[in-house]
TORMI-240420 format. One record per atom (N, C-alpha, C): residue in one letter; y, x, z. Coordinates in steps of 0.1 Angstrom, whole numbers, plus 5000, padded with zeros to 4 digits. Layout:
REM TORMI-240420
<residu->A c2->Y c1->X c3->Z>
...
END
This chain:
REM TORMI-240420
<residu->X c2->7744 c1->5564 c3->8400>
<residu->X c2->7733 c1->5558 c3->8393>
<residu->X c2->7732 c1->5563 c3->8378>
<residu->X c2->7743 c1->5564 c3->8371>
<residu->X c2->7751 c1->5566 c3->8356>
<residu->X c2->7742 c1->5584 c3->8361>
<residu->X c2->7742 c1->5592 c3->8367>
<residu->X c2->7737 c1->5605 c3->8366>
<residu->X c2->7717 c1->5605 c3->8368>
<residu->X c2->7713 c1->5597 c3->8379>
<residu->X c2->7703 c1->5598 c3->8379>
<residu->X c2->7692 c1->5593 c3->8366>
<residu->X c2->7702 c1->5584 c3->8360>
<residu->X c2->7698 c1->5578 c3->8348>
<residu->X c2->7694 c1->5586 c3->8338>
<residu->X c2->7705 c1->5596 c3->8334>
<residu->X c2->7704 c1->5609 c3->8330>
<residu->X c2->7698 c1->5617 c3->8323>
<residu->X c2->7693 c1->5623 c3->8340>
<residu->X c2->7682 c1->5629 c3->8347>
<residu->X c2->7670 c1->5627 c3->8343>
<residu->X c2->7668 c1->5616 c3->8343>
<residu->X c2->7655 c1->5609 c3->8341>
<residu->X c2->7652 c1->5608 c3->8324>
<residu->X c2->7663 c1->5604 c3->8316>
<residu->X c2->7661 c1->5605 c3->8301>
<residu->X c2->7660 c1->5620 c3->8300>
<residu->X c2->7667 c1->5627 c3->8302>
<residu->X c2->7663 c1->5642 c3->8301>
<residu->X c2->7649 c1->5651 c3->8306>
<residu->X c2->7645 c1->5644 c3->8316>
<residu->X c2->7630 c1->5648 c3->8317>
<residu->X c2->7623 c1->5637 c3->8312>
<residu->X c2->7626 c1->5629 c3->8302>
<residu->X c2->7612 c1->5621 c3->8295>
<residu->X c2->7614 c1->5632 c3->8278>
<residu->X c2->7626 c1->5633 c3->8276>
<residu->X c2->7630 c1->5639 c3->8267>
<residu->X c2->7623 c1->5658 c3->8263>
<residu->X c2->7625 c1->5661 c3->8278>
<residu->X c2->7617 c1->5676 c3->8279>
<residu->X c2->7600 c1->5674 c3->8280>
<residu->X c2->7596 c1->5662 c3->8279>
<residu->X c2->7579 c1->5661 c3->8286>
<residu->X c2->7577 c1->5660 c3->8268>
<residu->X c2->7581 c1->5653 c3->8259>
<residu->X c2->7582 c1->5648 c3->8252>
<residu->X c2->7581 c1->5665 c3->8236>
<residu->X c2->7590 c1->5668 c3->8244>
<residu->X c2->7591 c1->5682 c3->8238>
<residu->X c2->7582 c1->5690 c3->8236>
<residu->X c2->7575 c1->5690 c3->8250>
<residu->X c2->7569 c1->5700 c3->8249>
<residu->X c2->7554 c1->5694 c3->8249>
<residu->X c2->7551 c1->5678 c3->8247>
<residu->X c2->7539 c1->5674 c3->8240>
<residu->X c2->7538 c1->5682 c3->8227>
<residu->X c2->7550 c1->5678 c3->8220>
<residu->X c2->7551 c1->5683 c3->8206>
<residu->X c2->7548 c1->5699 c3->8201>
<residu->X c2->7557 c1->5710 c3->8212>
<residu->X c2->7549 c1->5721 c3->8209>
<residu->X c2->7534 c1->5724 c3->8214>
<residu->X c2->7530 c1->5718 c3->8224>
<residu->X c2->7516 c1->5718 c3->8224>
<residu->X c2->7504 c1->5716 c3->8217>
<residu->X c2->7512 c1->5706 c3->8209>
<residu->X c2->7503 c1->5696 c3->8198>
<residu->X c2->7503 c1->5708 c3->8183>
<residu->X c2->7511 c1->5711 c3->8183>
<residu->X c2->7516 c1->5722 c3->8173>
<residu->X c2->7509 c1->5732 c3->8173>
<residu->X c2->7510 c1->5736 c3->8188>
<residu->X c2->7499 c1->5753 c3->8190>
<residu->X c2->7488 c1->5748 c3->8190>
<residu->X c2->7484 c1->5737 c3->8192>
<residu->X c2->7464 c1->5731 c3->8195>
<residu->X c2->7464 c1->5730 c3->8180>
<residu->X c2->7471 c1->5733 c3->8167>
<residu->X c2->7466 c1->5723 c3->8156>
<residu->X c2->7466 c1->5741 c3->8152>
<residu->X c2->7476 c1->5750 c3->8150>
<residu->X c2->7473 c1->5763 c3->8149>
<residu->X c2->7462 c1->5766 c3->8156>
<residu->X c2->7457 c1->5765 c3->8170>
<residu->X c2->7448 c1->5776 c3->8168>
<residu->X c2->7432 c1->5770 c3->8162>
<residu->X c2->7432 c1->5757 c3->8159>
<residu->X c2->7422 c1->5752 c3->8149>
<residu->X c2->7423 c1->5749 c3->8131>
<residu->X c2->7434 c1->5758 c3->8129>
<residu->X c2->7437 c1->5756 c3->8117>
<residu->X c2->7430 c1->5764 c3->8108>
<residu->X c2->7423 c1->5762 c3->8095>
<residu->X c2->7418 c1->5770 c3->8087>
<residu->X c2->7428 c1->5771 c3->8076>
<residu->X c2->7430 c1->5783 c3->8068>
<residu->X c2->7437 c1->5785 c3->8061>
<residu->X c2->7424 c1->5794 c3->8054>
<residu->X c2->7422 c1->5788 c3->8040>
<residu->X c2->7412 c1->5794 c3->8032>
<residu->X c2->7413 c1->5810 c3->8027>
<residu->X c2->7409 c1->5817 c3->8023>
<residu->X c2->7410 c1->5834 c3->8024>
<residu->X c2->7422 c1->5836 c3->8030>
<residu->X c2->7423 c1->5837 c3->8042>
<residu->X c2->7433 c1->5843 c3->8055>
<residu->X c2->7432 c1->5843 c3->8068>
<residu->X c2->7425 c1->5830 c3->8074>
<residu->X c2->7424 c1->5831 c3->8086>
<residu->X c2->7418 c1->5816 c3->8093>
<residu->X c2->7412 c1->5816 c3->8108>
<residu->X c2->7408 c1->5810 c3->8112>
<residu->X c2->7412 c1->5807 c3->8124>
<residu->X c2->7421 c1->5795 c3->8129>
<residu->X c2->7427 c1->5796 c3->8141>
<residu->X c2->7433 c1->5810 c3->8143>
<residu->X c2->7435 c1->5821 c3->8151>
<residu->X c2->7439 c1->5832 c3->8155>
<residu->X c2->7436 c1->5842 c3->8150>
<residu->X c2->7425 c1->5842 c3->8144>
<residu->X c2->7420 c1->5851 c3->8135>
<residu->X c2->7420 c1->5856 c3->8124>
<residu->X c2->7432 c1->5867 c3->8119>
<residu->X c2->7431 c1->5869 c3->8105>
<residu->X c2->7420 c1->5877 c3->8100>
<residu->X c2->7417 c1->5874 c3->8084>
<residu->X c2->7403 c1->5880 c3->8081>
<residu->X c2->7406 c1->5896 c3->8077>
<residu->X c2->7420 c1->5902 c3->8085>
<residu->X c2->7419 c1->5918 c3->8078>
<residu->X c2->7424 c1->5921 c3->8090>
<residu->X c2->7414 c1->5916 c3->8106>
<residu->X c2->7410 c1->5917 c3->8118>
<residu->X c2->7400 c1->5928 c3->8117>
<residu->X c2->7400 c1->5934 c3->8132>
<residu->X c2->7390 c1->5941 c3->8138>
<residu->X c2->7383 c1->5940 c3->8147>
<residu->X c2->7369 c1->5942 c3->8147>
<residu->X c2->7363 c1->5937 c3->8156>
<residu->X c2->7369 c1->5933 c3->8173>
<residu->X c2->7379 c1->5944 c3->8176>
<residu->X c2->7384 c1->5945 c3->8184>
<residu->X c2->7397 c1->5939 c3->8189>
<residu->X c2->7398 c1->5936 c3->8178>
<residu->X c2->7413 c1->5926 c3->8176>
<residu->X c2->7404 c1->5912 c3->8179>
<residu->X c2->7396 c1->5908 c3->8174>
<residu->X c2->7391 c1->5895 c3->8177>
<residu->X c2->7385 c1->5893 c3->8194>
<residu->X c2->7379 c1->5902 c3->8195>
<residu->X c2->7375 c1->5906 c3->8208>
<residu->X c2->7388 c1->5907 c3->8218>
<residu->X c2->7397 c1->5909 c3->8216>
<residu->X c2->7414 c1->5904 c3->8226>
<residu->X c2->7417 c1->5894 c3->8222>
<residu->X c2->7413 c1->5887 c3->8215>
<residu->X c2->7416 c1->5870 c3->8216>
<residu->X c2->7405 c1->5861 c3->8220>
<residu->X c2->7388 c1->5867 c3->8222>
<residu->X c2->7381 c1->5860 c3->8220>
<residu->X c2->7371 c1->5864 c3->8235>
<residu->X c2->7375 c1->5877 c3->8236>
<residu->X c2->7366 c1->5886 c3->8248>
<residu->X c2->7352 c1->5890 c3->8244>
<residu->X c2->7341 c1->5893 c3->8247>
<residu->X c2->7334 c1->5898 c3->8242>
<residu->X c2->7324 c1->5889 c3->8238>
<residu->X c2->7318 c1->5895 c3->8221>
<residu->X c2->7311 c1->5880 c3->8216>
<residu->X c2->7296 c1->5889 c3->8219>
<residu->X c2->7287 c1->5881 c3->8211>
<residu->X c2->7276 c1->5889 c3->8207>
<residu->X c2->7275 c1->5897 c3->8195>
<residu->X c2->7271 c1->5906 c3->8191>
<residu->X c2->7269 c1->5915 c3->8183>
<residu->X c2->7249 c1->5918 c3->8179>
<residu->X c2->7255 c1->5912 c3->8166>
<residu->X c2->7240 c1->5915 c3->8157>
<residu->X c2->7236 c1->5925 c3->8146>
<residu->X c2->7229 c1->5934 c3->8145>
<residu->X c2->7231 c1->5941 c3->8132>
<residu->X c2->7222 c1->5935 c3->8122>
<residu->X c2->7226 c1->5932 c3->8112>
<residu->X c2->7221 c1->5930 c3->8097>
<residu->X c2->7220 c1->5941 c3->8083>
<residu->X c2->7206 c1->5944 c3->8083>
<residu->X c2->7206 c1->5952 c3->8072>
<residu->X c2->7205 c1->5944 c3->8062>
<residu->X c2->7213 c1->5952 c3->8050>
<residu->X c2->7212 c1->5947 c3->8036>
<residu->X c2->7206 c1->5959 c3->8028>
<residu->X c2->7193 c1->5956 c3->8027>
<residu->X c2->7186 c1->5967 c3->8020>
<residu->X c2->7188 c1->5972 c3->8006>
<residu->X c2->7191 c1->5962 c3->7996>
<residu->X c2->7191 c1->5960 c3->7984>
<residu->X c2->7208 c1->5971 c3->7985>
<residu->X c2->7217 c1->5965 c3->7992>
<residu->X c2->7231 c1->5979 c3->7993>
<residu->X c2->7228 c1->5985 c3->8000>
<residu->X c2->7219 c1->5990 c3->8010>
<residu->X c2->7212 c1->6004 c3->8013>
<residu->X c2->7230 c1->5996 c3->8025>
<residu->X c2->7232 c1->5992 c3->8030>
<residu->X c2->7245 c1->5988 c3->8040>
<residu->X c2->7239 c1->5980 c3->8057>
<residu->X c2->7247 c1->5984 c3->8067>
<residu->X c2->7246 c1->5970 c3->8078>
<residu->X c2->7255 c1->5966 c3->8079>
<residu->X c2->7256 c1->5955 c3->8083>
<residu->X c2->7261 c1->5943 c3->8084>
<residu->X c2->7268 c1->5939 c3->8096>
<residu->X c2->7279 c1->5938 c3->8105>
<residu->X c2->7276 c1->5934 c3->8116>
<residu->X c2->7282 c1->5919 c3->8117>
<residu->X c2->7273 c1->5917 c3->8127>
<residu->X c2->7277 c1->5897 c3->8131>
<residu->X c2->7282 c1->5904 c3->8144>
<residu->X c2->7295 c1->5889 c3->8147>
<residu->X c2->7306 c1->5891 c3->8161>
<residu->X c2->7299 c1->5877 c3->8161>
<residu->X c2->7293 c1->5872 c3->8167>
<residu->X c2->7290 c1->5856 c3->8169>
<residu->X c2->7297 c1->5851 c3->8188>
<residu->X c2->7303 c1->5844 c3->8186>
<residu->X c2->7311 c1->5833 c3->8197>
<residu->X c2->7299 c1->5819 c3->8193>
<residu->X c2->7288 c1->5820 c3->8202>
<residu->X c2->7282 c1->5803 c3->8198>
<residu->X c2->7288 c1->5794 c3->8204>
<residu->X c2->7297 c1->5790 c3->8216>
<residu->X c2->7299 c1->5780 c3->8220>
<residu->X c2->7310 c1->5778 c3->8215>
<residu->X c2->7320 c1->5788 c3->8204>
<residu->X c2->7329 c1->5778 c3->8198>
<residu->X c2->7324 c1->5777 c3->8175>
<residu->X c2->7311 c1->5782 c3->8182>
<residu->X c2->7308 c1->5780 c3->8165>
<residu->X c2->7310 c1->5788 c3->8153>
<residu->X c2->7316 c1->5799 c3->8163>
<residu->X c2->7324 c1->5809 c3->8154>
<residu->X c2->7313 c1->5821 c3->8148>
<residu->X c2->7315 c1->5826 c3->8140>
<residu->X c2->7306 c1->5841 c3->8135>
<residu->X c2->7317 c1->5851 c3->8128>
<residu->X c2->7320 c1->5860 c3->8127>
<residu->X c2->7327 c1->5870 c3->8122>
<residu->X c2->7312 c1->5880 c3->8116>
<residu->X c2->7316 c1->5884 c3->8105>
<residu->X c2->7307 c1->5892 c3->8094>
<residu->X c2->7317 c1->5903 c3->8087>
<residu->X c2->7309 c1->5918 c3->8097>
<residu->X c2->7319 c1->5928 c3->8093>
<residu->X c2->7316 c1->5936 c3->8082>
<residu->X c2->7320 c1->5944 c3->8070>
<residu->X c2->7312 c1->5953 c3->8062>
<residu->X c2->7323 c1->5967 c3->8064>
<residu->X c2->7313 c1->5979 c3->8068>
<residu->X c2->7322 c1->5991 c3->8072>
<residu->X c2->7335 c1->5991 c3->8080>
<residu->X c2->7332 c1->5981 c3->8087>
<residu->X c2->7342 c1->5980 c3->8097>
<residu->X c2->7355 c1->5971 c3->8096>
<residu->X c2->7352 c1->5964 c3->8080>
<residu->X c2->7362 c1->5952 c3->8079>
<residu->X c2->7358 c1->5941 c3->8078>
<residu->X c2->7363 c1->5929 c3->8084>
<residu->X c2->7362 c1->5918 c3->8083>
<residu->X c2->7356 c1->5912 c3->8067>
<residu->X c2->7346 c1->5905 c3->8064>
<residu->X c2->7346 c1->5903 c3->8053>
<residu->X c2->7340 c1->5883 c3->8055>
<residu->X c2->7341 c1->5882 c3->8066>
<residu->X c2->7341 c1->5866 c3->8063>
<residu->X c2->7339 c1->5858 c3->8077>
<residu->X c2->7347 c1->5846 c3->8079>
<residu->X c2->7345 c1->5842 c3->8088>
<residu->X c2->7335 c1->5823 c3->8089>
<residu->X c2->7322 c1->5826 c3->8098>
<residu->X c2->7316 c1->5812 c3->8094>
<residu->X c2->7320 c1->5802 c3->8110>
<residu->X c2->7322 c1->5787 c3->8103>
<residu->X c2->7323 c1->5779 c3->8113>
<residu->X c2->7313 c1->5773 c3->8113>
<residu->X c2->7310 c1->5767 c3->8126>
<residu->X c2->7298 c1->5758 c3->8122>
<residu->X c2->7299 c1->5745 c3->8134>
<residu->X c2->7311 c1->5740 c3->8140>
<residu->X c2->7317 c1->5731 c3->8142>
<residu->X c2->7330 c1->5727 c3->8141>
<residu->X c2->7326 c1->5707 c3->8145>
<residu->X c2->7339 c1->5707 c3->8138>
<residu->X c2->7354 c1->5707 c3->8142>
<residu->X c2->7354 c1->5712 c3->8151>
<residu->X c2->7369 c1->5717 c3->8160>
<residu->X c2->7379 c1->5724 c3->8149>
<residu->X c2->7373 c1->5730 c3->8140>
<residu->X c2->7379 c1->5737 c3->8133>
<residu->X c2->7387 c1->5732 c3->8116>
<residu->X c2->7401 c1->5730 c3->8115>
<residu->X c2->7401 c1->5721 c3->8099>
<residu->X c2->7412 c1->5730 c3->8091>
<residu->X c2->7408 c1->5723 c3->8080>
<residu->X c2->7416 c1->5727 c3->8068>
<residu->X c2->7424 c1->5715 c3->8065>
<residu->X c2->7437 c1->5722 c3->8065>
<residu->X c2->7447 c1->5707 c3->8065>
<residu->X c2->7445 c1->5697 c3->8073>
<residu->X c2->7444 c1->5698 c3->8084>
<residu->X c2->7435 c1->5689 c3->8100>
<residu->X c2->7430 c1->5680 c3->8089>
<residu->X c2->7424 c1->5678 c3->8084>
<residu->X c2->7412 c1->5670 c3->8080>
<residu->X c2->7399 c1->5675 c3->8077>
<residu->X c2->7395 c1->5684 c3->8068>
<residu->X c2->7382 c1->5688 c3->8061>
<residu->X c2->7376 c1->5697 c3->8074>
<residu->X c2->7363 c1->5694 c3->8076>
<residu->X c2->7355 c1->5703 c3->8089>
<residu->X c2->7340 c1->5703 c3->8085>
<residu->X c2->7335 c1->5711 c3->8098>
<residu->X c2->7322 c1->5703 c3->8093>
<residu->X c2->7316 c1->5690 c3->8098>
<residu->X c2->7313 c1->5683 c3->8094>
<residu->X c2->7309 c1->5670 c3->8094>
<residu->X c2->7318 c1->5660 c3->8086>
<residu->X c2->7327 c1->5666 c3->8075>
<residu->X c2->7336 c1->5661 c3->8067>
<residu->X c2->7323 c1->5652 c3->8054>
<residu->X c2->7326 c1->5647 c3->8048>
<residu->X c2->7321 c1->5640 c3->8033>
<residu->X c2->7326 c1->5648 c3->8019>
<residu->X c2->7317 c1->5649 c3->8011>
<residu->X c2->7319 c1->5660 c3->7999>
<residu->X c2->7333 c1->5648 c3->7996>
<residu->X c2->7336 c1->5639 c3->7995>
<residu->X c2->7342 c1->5633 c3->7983>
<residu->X c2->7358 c1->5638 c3->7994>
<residu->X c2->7355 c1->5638 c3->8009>
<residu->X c2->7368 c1->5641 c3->8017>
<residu->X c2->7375 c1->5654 c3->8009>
<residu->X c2->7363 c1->5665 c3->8011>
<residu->X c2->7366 c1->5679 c3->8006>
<residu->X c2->7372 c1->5676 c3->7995>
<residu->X c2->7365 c1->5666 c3->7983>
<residu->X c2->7371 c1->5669 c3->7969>
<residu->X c2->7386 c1->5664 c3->7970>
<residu->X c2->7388 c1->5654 c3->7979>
<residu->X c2->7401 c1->5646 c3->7981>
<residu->X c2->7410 c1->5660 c3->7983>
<residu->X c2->7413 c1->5664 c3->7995>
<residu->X c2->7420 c1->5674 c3->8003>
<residu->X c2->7422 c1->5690 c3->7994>
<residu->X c2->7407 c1->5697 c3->7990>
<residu->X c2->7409 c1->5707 c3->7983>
<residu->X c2->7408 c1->5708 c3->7967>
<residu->X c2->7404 c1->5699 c3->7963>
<residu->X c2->7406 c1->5698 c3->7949>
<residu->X c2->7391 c1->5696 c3->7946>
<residu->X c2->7393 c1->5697 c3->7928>
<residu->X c2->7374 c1->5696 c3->7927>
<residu->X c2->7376 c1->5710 c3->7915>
<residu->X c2->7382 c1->5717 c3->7920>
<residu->X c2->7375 c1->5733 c3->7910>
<residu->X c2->7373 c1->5739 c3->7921>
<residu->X c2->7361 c1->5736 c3->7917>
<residu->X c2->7350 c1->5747 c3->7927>
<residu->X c2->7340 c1->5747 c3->7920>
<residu->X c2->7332 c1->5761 c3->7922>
<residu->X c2->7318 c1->5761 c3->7920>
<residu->X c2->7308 c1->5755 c3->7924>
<residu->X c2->7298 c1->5748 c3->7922>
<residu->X c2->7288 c1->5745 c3->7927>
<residu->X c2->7274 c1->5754 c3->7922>
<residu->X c2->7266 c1->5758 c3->7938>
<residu->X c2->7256 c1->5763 c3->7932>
<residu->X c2->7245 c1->5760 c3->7942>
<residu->X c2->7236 c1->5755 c3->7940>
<residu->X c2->7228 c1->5747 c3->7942>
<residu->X c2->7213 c1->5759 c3->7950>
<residu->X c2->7211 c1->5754 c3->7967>
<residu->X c2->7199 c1->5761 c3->7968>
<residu->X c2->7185 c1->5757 c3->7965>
<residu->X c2->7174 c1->5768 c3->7960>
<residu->X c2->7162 c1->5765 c3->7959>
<residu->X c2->7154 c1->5768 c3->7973>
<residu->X c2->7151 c1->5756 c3->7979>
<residu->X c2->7144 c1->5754 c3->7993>
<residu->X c2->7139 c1->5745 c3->7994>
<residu->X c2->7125 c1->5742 c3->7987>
<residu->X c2->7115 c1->5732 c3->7990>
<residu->X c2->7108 c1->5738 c3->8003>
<residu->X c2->7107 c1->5750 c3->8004>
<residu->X c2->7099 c1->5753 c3->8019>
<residu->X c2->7106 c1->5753 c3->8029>
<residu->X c2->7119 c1->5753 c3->8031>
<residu->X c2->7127 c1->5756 c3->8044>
<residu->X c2->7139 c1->5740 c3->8038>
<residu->X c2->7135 c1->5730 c3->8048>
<residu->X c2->7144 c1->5717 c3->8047>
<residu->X c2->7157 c1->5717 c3->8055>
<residu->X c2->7158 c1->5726 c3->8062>
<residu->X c2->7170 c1->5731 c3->8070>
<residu->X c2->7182 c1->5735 c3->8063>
<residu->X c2->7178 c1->5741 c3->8050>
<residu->X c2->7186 c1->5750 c3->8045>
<residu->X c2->7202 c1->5734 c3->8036>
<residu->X c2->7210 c1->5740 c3->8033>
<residu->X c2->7221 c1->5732 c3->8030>
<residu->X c2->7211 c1->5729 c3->8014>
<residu->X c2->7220 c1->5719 c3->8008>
<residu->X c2->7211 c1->5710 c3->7994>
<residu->X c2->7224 c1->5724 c3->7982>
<residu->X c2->7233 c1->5725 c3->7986>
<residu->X c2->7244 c1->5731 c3->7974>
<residu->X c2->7256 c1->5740 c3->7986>
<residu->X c2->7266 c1->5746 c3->7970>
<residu->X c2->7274 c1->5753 c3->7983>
<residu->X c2->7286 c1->5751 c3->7971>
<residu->X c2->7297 c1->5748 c3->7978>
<residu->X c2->7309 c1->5742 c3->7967>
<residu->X c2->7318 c1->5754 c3->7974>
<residu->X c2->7323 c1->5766 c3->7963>
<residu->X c2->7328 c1->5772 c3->7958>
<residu->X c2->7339 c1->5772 c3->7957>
<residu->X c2->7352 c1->5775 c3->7963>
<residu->X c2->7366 c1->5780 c3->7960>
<residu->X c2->7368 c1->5791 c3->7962>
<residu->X c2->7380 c1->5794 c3->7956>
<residu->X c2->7386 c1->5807 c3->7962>
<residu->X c2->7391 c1->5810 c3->7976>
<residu->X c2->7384 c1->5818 c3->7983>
<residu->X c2->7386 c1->5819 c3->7998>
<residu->X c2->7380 c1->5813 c3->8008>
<residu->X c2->7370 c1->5802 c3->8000>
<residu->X c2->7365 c1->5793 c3->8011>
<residu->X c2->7352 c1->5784 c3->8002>
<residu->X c2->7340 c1->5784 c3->8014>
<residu->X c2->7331 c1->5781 c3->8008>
<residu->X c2->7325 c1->5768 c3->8018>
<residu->X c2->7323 c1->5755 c3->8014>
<residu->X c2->7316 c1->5747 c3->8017>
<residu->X c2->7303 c1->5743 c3->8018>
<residu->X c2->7292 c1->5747 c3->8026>
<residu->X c2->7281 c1->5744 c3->8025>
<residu->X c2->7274 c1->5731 c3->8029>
<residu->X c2->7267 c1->5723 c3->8021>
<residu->X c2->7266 c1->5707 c3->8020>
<residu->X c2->7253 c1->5704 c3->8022>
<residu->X c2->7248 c1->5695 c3->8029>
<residu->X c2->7235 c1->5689 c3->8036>
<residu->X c2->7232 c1->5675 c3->8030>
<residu->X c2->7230 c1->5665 c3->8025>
<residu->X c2->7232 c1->5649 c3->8026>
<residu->X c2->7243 c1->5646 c3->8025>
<residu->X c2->7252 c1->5652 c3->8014>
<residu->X c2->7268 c1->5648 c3->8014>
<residu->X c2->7276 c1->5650 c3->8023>
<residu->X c2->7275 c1->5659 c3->8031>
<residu->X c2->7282 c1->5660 c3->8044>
<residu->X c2->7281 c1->5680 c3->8044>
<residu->X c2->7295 c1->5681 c3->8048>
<residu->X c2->7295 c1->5694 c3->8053>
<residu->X c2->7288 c1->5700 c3->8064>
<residu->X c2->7278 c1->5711 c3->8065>
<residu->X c2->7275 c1->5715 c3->8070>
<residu->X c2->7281 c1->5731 c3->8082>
<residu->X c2->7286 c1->5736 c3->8072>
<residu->X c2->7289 c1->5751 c3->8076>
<residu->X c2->7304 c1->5754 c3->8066>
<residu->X c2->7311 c1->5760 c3->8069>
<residu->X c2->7322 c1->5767 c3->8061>
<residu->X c2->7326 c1->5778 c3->8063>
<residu->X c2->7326 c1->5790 c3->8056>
<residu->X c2->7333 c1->5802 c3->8052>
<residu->X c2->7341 c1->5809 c3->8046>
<residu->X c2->7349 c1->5808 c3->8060>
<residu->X c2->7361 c1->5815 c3->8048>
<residu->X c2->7360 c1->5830 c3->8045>
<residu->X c2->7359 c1->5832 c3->8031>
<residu->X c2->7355 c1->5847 c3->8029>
<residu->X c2->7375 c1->5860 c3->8022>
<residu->X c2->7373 c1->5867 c3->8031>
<residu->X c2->7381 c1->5874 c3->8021>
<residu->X c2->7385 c1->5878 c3->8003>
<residu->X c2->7398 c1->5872 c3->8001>
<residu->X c2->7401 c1->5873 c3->7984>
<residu->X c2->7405 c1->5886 c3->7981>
<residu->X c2->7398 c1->5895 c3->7974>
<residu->X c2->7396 c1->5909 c3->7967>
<residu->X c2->7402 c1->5905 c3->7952>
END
């Protein structure tokens, strides 16, 4: 009885375990870390490096006239994700749900005052001009490595961009 008893504490013990590393790897691969990475993704990735963790996304070209440059988008829509390459480097990654956190708390659909709580309040704010287009976010709060874009007090989108 003294053995089966055991047995039994030892497999509540091992289930128990390995909730814990599970919980651990589910909070990594949703973790943001501001100019560095996104879940799995570090931002001094390759297209093709993302594409072995991600499989094949969509691919958009964006010209940027004004730097005579294209642009390319890696977009994953059903997990929200967008990768934005310039000459073939990673130069920023946008989320646009909230599966994804900084410090498992701040996402999108977070509250400006959350963000100010968790990441501090030096950041820039810079404010869009969009009376014709109501879609567009009201401001965009500014850190290093990471950009918050805000709707009605509420996060809308976040970017984490490469620190140069």
């Amino acid at each position: 009885m003294k053995r089966i008893y055991h047995n039994v504490i030892l497999l509540v013990l091992c289930f128990c375990a390995l909730a814990t590393i599970k919980s651990a790897y589910s909070n990594e691969l949703y973790k943001i870390e501001p100019g560095w990475r996104v879940g799995p993704v570090i931002i001094t990735m390759t297209q093709r490096d993302v594409e072995k963790i991600y499989g094949k996304g969509k691919i958009y070209v964006i010209p940027d006239i004004d730097k005579n440059i294209n642009l390319k988008l890696l977009q994953y829509p059903s997990m929200g994700l967008n990768y934005i390459f310039k000459n073939g480097q990673m130069e920023e990654i946008e989320i646009n749900y909230p599966n994804f956190k900084v410090n498992n708390v701040v996402c999108v659909g977070s509250d400006v005052n959350t963000v100010e709580e968790v990441i501090g309040n030096n950041y820039i704010r810079e404010n869009y001009q969009h009376s014709y287009e109501a879609k567009l976010p009201d401001y965009k709060m500014i850190y290093s490595g990471i950009i918050f874009y805000v709707k009605n007090k509420r996060v809308v989108k976040i970017t984490v961009k490469r620190v140069k």
